[in-house]
C-alpha positions as CSV (number, residue, x, y, z in Angstrom):
1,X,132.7,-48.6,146.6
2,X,133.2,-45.2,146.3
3,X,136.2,-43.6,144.2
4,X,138.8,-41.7,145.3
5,X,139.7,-38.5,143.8
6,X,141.3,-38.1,140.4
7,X,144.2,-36.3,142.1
8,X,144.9,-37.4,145.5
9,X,146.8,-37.9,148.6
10,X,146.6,-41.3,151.0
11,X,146.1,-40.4,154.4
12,X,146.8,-42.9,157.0
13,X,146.6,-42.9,160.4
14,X,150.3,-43.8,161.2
15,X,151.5,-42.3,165.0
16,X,148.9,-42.1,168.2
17,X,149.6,-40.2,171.3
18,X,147.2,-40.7,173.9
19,X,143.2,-40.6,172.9
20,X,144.9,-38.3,169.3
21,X,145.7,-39.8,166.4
22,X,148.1,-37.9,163.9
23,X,148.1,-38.5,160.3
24,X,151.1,-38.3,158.2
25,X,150.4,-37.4,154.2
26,X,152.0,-40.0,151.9
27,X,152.4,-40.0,148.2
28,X,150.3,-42.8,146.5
29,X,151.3,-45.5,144.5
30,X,152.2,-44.0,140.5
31,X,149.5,-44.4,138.1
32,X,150.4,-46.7,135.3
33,X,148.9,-47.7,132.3
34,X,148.1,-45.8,129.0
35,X,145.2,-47.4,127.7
36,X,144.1,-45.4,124.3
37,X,144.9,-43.0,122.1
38,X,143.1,-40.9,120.0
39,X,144.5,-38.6,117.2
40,X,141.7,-35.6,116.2
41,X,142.8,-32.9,113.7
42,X,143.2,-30.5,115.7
43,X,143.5,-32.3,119.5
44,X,145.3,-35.6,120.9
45,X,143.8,-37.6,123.7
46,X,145.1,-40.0,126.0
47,X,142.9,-42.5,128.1
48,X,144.9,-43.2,131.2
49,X,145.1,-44.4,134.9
50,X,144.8,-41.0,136.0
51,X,142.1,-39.7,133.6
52,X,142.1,-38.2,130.5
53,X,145.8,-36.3,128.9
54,X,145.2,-34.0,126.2
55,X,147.5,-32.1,123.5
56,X,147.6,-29.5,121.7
57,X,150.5,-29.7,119.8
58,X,150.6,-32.8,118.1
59,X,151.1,-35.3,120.6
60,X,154.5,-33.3,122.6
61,X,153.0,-32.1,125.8
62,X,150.2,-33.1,127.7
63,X,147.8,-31.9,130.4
64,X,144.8,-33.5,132.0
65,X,141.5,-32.6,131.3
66,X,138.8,-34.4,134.0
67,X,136.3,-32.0,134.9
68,X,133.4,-33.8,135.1
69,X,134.3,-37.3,135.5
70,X,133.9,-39.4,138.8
71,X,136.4,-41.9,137.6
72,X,139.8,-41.5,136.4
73,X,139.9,-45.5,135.5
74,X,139.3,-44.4,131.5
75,X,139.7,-47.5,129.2
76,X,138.8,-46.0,125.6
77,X,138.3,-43.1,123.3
78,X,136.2,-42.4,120.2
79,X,134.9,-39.9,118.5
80,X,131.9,-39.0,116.0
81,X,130.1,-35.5,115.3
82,X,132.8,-33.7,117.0
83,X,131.6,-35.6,119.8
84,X,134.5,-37.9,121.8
85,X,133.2,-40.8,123.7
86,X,134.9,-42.0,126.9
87,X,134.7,-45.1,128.4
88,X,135.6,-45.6,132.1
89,X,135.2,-48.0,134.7
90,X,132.0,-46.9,135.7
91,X,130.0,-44.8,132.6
92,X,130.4,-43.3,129.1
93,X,131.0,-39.5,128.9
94,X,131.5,-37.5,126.3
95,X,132.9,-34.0,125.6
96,X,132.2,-31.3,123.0
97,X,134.8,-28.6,123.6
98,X,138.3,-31.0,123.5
99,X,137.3,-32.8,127.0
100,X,137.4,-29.2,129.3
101,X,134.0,-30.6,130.6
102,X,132.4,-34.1,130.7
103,X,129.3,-35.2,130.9
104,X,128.4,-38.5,132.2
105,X,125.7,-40.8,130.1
106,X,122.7,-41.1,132.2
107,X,121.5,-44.8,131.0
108,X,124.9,-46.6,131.4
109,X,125.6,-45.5,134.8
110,X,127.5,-48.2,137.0
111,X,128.7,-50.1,133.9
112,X,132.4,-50.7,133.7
113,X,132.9,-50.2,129.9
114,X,135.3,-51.9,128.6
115,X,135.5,-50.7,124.6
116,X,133.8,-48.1,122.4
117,X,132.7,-48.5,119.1
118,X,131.4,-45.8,116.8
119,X,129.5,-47.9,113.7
120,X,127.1,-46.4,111.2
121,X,126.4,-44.0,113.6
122,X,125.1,-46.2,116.5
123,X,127.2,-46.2,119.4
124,X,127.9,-49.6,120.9
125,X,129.9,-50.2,124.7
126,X,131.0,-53.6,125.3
127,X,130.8,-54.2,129.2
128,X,132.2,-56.2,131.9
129,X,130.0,-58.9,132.7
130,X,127.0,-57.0,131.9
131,X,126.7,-57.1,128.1
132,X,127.0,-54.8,125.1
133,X,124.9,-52.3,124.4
134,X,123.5,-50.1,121.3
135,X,122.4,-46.9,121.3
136,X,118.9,-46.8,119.6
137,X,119.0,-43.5,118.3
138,X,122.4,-42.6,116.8
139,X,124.5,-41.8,119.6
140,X,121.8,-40.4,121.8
141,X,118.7,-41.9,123.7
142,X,118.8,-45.3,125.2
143,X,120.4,-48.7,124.5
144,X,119.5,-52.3,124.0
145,X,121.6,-55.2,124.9
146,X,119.4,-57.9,123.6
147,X,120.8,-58.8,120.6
148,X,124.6,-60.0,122.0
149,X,124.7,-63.1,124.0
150,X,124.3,-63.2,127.4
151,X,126.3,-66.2,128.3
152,X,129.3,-64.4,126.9
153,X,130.3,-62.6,129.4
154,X,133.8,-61.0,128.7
155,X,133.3,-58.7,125.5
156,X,136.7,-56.8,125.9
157,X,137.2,-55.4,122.2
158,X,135.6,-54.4,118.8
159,X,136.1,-53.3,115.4
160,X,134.4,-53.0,112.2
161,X,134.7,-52.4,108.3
162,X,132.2,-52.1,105.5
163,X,130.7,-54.8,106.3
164,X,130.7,-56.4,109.4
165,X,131.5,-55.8,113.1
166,X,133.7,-57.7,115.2
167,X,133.6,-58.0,118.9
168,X,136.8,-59.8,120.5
169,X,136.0,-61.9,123.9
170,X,138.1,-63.6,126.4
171,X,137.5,-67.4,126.9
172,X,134.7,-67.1,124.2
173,X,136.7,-66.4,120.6
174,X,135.6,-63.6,117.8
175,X,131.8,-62.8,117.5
176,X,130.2,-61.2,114.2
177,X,127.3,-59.1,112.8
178,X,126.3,-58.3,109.5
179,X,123.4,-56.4,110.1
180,X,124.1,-53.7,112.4
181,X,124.2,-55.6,115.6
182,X,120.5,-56.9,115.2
183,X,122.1,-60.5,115.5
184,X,125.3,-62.2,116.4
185,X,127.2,-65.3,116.1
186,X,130.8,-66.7,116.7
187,X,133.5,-66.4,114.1
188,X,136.3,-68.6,115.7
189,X,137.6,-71.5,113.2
190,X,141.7,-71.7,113.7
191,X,141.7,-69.4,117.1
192,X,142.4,-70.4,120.2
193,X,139.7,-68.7,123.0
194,X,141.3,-66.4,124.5
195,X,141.6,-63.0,122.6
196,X,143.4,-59.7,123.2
197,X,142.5,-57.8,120.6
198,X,141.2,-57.1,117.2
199,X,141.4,-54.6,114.2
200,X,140.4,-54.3,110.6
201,X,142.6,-53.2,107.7
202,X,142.3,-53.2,104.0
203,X,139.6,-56.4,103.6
204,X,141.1,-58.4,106.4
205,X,141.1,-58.7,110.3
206,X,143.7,-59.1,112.7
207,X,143.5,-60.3,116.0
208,X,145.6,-60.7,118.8
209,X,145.1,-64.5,120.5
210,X,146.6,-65.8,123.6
211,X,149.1,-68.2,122.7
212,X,148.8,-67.9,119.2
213,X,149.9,-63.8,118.5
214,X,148.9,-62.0,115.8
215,X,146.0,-63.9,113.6
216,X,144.4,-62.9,110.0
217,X,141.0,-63.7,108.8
218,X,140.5,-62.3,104.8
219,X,136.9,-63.7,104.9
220,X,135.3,-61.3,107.4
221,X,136.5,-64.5,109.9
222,X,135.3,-67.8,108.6
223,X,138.4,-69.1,109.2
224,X,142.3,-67.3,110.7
225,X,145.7,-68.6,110.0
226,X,148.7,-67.1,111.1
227,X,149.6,-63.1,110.4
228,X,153.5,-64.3,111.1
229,X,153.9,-62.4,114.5
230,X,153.8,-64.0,117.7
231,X,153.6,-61.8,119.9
232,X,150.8,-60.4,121.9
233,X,149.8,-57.2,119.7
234,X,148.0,-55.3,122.6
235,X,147.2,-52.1,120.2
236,X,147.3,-51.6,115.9
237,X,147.1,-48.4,114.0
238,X,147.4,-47.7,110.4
239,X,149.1,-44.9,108.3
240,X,147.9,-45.4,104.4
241,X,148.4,-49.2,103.4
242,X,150.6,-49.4,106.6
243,X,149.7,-51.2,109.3
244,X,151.6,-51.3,112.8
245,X,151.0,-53.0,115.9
246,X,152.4,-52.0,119.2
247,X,153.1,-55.3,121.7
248,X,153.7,-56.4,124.8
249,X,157.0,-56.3,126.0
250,X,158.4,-55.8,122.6
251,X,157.8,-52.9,121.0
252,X,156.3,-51.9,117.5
253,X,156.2,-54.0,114.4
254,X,155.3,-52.6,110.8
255,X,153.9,-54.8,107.7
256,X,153.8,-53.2,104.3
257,X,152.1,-55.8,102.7
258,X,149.1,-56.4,104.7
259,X,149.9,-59.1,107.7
260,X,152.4,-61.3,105.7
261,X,155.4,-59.8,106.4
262,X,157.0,-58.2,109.8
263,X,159.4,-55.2,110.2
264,X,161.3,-54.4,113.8
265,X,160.0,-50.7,114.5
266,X,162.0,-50.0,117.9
267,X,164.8,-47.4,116.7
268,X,165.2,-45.3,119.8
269,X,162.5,-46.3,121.1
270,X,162.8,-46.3,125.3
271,X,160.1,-48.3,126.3
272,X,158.9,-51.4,124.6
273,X,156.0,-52.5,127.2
274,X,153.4,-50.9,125.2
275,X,149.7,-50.8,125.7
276,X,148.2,-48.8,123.0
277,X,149.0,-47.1,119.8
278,X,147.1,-44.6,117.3
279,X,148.6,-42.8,114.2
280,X,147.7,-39.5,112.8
281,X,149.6,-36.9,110.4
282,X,152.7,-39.1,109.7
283,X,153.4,-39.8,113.3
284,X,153.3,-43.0,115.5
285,X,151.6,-42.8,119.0
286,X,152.4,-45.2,121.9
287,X,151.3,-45.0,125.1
288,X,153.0,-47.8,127.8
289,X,152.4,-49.4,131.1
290,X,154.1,-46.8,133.0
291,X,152.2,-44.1,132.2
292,X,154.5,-43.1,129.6
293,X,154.0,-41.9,125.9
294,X,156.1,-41.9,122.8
295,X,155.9,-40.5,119.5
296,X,157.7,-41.3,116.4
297,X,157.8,-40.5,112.8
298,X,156.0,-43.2,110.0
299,X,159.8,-44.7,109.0
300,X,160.3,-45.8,112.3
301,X,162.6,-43.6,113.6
302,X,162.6,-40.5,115.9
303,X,161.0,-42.4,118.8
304,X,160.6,-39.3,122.0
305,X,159.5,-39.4,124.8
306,X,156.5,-36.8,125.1
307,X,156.1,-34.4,127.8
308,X,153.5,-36.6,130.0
309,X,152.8,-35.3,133.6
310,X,153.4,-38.3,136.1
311,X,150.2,-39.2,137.7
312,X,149.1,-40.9,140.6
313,X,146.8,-43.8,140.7
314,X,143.1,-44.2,142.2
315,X,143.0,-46.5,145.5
316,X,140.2,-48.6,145.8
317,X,141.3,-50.3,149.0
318,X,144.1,-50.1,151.8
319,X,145.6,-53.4,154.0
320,X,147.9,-52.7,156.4
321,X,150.2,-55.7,158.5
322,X,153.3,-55.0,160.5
323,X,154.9,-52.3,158.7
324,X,153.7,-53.1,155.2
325,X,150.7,-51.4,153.3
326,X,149.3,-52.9,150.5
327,X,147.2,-50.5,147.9
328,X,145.0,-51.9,145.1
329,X,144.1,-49.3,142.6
330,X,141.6,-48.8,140.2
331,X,143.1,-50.4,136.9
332,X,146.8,-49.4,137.7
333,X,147.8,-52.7,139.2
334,X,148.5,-53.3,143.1
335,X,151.5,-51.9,144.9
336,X,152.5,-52.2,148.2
337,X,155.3,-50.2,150.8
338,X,157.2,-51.4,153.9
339,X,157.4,-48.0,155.4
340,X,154.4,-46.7,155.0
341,X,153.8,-46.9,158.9
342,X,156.9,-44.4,159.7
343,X,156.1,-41.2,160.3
344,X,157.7,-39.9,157.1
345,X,156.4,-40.4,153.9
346,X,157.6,-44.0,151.8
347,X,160.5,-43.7,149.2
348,X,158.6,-45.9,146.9
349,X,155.7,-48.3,145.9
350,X,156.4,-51.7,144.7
351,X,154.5,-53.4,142.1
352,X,153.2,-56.9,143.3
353,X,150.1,-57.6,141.1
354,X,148.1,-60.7,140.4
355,X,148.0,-61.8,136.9
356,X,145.3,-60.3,136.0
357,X,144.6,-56.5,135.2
358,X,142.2,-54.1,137.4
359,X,142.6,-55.2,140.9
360,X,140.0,-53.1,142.9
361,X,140.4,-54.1,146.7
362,X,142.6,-56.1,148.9
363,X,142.8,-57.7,152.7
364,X,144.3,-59.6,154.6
365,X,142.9,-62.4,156.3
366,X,144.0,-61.9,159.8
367,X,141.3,-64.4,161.5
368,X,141.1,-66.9,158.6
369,X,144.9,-69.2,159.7
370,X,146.0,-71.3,156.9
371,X,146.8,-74.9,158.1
372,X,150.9,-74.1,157.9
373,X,149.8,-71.0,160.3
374,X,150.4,-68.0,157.0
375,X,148.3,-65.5,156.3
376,X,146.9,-64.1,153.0
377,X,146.6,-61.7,150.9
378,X,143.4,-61.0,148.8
379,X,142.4,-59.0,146.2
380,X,139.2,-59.2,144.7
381,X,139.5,-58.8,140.5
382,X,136.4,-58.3,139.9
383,X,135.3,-62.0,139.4
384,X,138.6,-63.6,139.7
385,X,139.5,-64.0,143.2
386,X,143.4,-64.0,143.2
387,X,145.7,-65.0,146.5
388,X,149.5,-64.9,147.8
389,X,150.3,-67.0,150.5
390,X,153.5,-65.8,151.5
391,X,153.3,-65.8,155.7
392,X,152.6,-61.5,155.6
393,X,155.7,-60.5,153.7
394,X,155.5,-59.1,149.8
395,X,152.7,-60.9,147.9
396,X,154.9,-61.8,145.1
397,X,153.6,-65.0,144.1
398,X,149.9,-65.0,143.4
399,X,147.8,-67.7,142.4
400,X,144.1,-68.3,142.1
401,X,142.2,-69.7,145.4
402,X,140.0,-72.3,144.5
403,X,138.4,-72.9,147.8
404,X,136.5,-69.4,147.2
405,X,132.5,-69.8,145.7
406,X,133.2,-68.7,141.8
407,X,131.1,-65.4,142.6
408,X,132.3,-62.6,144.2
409,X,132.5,-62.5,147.7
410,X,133.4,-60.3,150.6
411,X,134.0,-61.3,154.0
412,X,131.4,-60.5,156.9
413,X,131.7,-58.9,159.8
414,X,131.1,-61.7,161.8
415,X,133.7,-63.5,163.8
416,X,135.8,-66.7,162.5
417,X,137.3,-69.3,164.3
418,X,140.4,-70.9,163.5
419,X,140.4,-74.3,161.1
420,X,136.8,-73.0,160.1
421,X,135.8,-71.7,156.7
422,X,135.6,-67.5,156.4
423,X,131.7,-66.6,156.5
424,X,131.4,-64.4,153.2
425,X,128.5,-62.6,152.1
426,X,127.7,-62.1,148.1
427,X,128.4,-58.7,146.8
428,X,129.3,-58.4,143.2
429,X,131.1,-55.5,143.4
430,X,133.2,-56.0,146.8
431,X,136.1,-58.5,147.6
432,X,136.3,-62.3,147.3
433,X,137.3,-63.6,150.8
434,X,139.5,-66.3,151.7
435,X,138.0,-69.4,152.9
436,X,140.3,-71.4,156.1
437,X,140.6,-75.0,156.3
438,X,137.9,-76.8,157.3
């Protein structure tokens, strides 16, 4: 599936006359999320929906810098050797002159990274589905990916101290290694599966576990009890002994005392559905799911809004029914309009996403009738095929469609009759299809 530009305008063809058709421009849905931040001394970068933000002046106005990438899905940044590392939906690239140009890496193309991780000078990606690889000289050459295991297929997260790395999965728990990534082995006694996120700080490691919140582990993860905040810590950052977490829907917390104790950080604070955080210089960074970032001083206070250009998001795929259009970005969640076939451009997009993150095409099963005579919507997230039935009005209420095969799917261009199954064709990169009743 090719990508749309990093910068771009939906055309659609809205108004024939005769054998002509006319197109009308139409802004596209708002890019959202802000997915990393990384503080440098002398530049700030932002990994975003809409590529990558940069500042020059310590985090209060931005710009985007994306020459040279073919994707403006970007997940995560590092940095090492004056070197920064991006991670995007499709490669690694890296910059050396404060992101003005990027170059892609030419062994990982076509690998939706999903994390970075600079350790002992070896650079390791997790991926989607396809593994995590190690760079086999430094941060240069080829990579291996024998070493992780391959039945653990959602690797979404990593961190490291002096002596171990840490590699956070979902469905799968906490997996170690304490020899440079040679070997690995799960670290999971007291978590539930399911985890969001991980970081190390002053001998212990915190992660964040679905339905649990915020967990501790003070023997490199042999066994977790509770850090005392439930809540889903998306992103952490430290300043000295200080360690913050920004969360989901409710802001930023502060302990002083390593994980035992919990301190309300929100003072003016606009926006608490946060997505990321990094610290640098005696300031807090926080980037939200709106595209949105924040600084604000160590104390807790002085929370602004920072001068963040409003960006549009990549669209991976268009459905169109009656006078509703239906977008599924790249990583920006799907939105949909009910005048996008007018001739003038829509007021506004709608959010109606599944629940689950990085939707990346969507259809409507015109020929495939449910038995109570609806139609549905479909959008294929990645291996998670996801569904509203709603009769073709807003696909507000998603749920997953177990009549589809668990692999990704996309429906064929052949014909379907009604009360039959949908003929689908394997693809693992295209949509999951609906299936009728039989």
């Amino acid at each position: 599936m090719k990508r749309a530009t990093l910068s771009f305008v939906i055309a659609l063809t809205l108004l024939f006359s005769g054998a002509k058709a006319q197109w009308h421009s139409m802004d596209g849905p708002q890019g959202r999320y802000v997915r990393s931040i990384l503080c440098t001394d002398s530049l700030y970068y932002a990994a975003t929906g809409g590529g990558v933000l940069v500042s020059s002046d310590q985090g209060l106005n931005w710009e985007f810098r994306n020459d040279g990438l073919t994707s403006c899905d970007t997940k995560c940044l590092v940095t090492y050797n004056d070197t920064v590392f991006l991670a995007t939906d499709e490669n690694i690239f890296r910059s050396t002159d404060g992101g003005l140009h990027w170059t892609p890496d030419p062994y990982l193309h076509n690998h939706y990274i999903k994390h970075l991780l600079v350790h002992n000078g070896s650079l390791l990606a997790s991926t989607y589905i396809q593994g995590v690889y190690q760079s086999t000289e430094g941060t240069q050459g080829e990579y291996t990916s024998d070493a992780f295991p391959s039945d653990v297929r959602y690797p979404y997260f990593m961190a490291d101290n002096d002596d171990a790395m840490f590699i956070a999965t979902y469905k799968r728990g906490v997996y170690r290694s304490f020899d440079n990534g040679a070997s690995w082995g799960p670290c999971s006694n007291g978590l539930n599966s399911d985890v969001l996120g991980i970081y190390c700080h002053n001998g212990k490691v915190f992660a964040t576990v679905l339905g649990q919140g915020v967990m501790a582990s003070s023997n490199n993860g042999d066994t977790w009890t509770s850090a005392n905040l439930n809540k889903q810590a998306k992103g952490y950052a430290h300043l000295g002994d200080t360690l913050y977490a920004a969360c989901i829907g409710q802001g930023v917390f502060a302990s002083f005392d390593n994980g035992i104790t919990w301190h309300d950080f929100n003072t003016n604070l606009e926006s608490k559905n946060l997505w990321c955080m990094d610290a640098h210089d005696g300031h807090l960074f926080v980037g939200d799911t709106q595209g949105r970032i924040y600084r604000g001083n160590s104390d807790g206070t002085g929370w602004i809004r920072t001068n963040t250009p409003s960006f549009l998001a990549t669209v991976g795929n268009i459905g169109v029914s009656g006078g509703r259009v239906l977008a599924a970005t790249h990583g920006s969640d799907m939105f949909y309009t009910d005048d996008g076939t007018s001739s003038s451009a829509p007021t506004c997009w709608a959010v109606s996403s599944p629940p689950t993150v990085a939707p990346r095409s969507t259809r409507q099963e015109a020929d495939c009738p449910k038995p109570n005579g609806s139609r549905a919507w479909c959008a294929a997230i990645h291996e998670s095929l996801q569904e509203a039935r709603t009769g073709c009005t807003s696909p507000s209420v998603w749920a997953n469609n177990g009549t589809c095969p668990p692999a990704c799917h996309t429906k064929s261009t052949s014909s379907t009759s009604p009360g039959t199954a949908a003929s689908c064709i394997t693809s693992p990169t295209m949509a999951c299809c609906a299936t009728a009743a039989s």
